[in-house]
N, C-alpha and C positions, 0 to 999 in steps of 0.2 A: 504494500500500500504506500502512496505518496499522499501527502495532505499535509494541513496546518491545524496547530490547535491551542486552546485558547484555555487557562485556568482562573476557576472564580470559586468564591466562598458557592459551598452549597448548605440548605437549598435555596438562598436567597439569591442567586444569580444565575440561577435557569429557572426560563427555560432562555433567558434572555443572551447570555453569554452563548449558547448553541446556538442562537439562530444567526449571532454575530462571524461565529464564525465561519458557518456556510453559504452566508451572504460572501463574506471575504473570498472565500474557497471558488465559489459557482465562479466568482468575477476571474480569476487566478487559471481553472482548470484546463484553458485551453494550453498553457504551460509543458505541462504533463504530457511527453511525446510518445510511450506507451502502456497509455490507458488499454483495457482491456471494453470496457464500457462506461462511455464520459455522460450515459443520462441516468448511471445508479452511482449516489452517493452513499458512504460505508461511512459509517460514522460510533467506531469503539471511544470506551470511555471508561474510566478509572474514577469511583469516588471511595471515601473512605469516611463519609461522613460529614466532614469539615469542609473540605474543597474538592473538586470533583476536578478533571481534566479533561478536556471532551478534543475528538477530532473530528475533521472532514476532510474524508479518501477521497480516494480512485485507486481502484484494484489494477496494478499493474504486472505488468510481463515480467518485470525483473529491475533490481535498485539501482540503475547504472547511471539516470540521467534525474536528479533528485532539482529542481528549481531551488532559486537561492531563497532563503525565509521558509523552506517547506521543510517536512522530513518524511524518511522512507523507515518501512519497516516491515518485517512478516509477523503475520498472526498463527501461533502456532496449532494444528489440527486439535476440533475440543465436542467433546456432546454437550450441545447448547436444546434449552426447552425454546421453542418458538410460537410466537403468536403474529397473528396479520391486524393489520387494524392501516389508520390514515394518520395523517399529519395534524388530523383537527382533534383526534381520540389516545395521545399518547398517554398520557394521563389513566385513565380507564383501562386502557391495555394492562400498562404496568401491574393495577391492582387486580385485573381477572387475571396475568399471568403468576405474582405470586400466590394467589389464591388456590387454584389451578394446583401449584408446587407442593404447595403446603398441603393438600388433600391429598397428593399420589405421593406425599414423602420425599419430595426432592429438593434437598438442598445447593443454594447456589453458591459457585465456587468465587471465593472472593479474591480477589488479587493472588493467585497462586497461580502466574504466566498467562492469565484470564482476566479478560475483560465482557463486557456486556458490548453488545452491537446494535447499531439500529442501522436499517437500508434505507434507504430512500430511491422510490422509483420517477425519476422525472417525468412529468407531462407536463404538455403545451396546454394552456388555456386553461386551468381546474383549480379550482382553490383545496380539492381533496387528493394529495397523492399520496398512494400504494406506501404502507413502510411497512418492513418486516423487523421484529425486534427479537433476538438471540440473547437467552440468560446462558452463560455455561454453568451446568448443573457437574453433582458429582453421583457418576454411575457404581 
């Protein structure tokens, strides 16, 4: 992955600090000379309660060609619980997803080389797009 990312006290600075930074990002991505697909934004993130770290990707081929102000990195292979929802429903995902966990017993693996994901599918003209949100769980 190539992307930028942006750290703020949580939860007082989201969701406002993400959307700052995929604003930045969307403006930036033509940058990124092998993207794999430049209309799905990947966007992992690290919180620990206090402050949270969030990114916005582009899945790419390989780290060779990194823009200046960006950084590169691989996500290592993980079983993640997943739920679909939109860009207007993040909020309510989150709680049917841990609910969801907490019913079939699964707990999520917290900063142990694991992070939580959110996708985002671009569309033209829609104030609702497609995100897919990835907790990694421990099997």
């Amino acid at each position: 992955m190539i992307g930028q990312s942006i750290t703020a006290n949580f939860p007082s600075g989201f969701p406002d600090a993400a959307l700052k930074v995929q604003k930045e990002f969307v403006e930036r991505r033509n940058e990124i000379i092998n993207f794999k697909d430049k209309e799905v934004l990947i966007s992992p993130y690290m919180c620990n309660g206090i402050i949270a770290t969030y990114f916005a990707c582009l899945e790419v081929s390989d780290l060779t060609d990194i823009p200046e102000g960006m950084i590169g990195f691989t996500l290592p292979f993980q079983t993640y619980a997943k739920i679909n929802c939109t860009n207007q429903s993040i909020g309510e995902a989150y709680d049917r997803i841990f609910k969801w966990m907490n019913e079939k017993g699964y707990v999520q693996r917290f900063l142990e080389n694991t992070c939580p994901i959110e996708i985002f599918y671009f569309e033209d003209h829609v104030e609702e797009e497609d995100v897919e949100m990835l907790i990694p769980i421990r099997t």
